[in-house]
C-alpha positions as CSV (number, residue, x, y, z in Angstrom):
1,X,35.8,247.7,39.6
2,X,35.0,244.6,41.3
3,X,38.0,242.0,41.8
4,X,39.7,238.9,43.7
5,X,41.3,239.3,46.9
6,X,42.7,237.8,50.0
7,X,40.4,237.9,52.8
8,X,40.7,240.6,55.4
9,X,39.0,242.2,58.2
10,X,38.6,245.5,56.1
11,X,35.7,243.8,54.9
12,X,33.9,242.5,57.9
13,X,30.7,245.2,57.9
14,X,29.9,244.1,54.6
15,X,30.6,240.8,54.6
16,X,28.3,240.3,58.0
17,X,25.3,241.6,55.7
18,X,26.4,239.6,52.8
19,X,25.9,236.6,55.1
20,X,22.6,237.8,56.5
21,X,21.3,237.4,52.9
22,X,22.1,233.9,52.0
23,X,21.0,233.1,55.4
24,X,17.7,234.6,54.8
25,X,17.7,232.8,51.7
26,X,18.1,229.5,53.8
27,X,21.8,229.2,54.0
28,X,23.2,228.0,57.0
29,X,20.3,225.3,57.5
30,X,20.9,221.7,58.9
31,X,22.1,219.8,55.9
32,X,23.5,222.9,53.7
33,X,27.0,221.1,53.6
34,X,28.4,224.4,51.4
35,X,31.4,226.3,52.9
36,X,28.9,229.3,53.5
37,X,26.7,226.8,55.3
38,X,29.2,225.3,57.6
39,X,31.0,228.8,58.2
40,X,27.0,230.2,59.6
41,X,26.4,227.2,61.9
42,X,30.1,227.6,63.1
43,X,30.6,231.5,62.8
44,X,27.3,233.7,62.6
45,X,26.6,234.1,66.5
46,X,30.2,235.6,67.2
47,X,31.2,237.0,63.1
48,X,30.4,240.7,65.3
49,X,33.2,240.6,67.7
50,X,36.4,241.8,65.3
51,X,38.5,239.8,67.3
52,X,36.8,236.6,66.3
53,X,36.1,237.8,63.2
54,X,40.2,238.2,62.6
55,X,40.3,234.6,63.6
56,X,37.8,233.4,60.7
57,X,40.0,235.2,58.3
58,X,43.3,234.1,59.5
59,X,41.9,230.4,59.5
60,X,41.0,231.0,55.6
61,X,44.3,232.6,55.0
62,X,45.7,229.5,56.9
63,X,44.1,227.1,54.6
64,X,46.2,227.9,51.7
65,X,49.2,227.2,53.5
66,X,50.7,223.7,52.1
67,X,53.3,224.0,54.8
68,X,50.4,224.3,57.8
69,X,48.7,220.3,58.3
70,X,45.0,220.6,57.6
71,X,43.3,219.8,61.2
72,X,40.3,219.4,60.3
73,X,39.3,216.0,58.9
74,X,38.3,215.3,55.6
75,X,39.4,219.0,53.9
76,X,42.5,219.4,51.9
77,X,44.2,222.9,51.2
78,X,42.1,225.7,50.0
79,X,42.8,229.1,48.7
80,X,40.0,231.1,49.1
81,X,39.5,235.0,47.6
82,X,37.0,237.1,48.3
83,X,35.3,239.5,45.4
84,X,35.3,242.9,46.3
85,X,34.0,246.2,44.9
86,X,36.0,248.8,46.8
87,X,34.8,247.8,51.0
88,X,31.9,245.9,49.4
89,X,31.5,242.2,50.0
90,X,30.3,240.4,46.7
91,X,31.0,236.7,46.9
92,X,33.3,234.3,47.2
93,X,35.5,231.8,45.3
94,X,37.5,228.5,46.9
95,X,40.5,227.0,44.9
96,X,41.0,223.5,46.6
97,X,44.6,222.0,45.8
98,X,43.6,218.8,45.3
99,X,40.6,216.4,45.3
100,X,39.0,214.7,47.3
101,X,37.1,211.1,46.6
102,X,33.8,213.3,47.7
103,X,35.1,216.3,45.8
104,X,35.5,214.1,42.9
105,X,32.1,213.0,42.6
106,X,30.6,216.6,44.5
107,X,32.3,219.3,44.9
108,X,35.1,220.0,42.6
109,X,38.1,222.0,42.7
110,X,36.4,225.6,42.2
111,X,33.5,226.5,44.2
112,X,31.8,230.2,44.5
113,X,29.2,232.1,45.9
114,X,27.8,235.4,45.2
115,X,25.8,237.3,47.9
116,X,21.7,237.6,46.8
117,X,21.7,241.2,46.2
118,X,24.5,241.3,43.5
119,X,23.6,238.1,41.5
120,X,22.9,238.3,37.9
121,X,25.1,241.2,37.2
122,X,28.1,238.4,35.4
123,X,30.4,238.2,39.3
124,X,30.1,234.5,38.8
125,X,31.5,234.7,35.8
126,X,34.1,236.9,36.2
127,X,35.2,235.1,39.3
128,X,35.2,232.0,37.6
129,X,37.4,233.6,35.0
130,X,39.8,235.4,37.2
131,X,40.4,232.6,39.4
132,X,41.7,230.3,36.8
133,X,44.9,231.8,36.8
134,X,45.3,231.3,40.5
135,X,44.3,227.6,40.1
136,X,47.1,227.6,37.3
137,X,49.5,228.7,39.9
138,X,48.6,226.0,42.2
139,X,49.9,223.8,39.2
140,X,46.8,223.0,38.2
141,X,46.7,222.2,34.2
142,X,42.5,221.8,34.5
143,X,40.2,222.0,37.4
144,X,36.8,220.4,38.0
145,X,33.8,222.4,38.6
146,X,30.4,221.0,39.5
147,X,26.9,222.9,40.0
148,X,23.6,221.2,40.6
149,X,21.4,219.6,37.5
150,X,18.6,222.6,38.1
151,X,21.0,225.2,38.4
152,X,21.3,226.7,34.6
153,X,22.8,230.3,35.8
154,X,26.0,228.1,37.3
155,X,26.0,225.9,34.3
156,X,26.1,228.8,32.2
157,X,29.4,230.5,34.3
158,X,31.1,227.2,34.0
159,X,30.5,226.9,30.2
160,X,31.0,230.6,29.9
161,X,35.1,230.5,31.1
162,X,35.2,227.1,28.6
163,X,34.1,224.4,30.9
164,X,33.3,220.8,29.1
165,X,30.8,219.0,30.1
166,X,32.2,215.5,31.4
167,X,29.2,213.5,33.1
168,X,26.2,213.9,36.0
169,X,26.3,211.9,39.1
170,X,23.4,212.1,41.0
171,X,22.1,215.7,40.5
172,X,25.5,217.2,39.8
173,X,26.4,217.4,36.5
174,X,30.2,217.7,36.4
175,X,32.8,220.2,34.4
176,X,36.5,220.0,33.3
177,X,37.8,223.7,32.5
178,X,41.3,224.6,31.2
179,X,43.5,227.2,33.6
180,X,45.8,227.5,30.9
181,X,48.9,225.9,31.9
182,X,51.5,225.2,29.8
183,X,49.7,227.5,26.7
184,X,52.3,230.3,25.6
C-alpha cells in the first residue's frame, strides 16, 4: 500500500529511475524552476555515488528543521515526504512552512510530483490528501495550492481533497484547501 514517508537512502535505486523519467520527459531543462528541476541540474551527475546521494537526503530532511537557518536564498522551510510503495519510488510532496511573495502568486504551500510511469493511478490525490494532516501539524489552518491553467488532472487533485478555487494569475490558477485544524 503506497504511503508518505521521510526521505531515505533505502530508496535511492528507485528513485534514480524515477528521475530518469521526468527527465526524459524534459525535466531538468534550463528554465524548469520546479524542485525536481533544480534538484537534476544540481544532483543527476553524482545522485549514483551513495555517499552523495545520503547528502541530498540529509539536506531535504534538514529543510524541515525550523531550528537549522535556511542558506540558501529565497527558500523558507520545507518538509518534504516521499510516496512509496514498499522500495518503490512514486513521487513526491513538499509542505513549505510559510509563503513566500513568489510562492504567493506561484507556487503555494503544497507542491507534488508523481514519477511518469505511475501517474493516473489517483497518487496525486492521495498524497494531496495525506499530506494535509502534516501541513496541519505545521500549524497550518489552510494551505495554498497552485497548478498551471492547462493542467486539468492537478486541478482535479486539488478540488478532489476540497480545494476552492480563489483566483488565476498569469497561467496559475490558485487554490485555498482546509487541513483541518481546529475541526473536532
Amino acid at each position: 500500500m503506497p504511503q508518505l514517508t521521510t526521505p531515505h537512502v533505502r530508496f535511492r535505486a528507485s528513485f534514480a529511475d524515477a528521475m530518469k523519467e521526468f527527465e526524459a520527459e524534459g525535466r531538468g531543462a534550463v528554465g524548469d524552476d520546479t524542485s525536481i528541476g533544480q534538484d537534476l541540474r544540481r544532483w543527476r551527475r553524482r545522485w549514483h555515488d551513495p555517499a552523495v546521494f545520503a547528502s541530498y537526503v540529509a539536506g531535504l530532511r534538514a529543510e524541515a528543521d525550523e531550528t537549522i537557518p535556511m542558506i540558501r536564498p529565497g527558500r523558507v522551510h520545507c518538509t518534504t515526504l516521499w510516496y512509496v510503495d514498499g522500495d518503490t519510488y512514486l513521487g513526491r510532496i513538499a509542505i513549505r512552512h510559510s509563503l513566500t511573495g513568489w510562492l504567493r502568486e506561484q507556487g503555494g504551500h503544497i507542491g507534488y510530483d508523481v514519477r511518469p510511469t505511475a501517474r493516473r493511478r489517483g497518487h496525486a490525490t492521495a498524497m494531496l490528501r495525506d499530506a494535509l494532516p502534516v501541513a496541519r501539524n505545521l500549524g497550518l489552518a489552510e494551505v495554498l495550492v497552485t497548478c498551471d491553467h492547462d493542467n486539468a488532472g492537478s486541478r482535479k487533485v486539488i478540488e478532489a481533497n476540497g480545494g476552492v478555487f480563489e483566483d488565476r494569475r498569469g497561467l496559475k490558477l490558485r487554490y485555498w484547501v482546509a487541513t483541518g485544524a481546529g475541526q473536532a
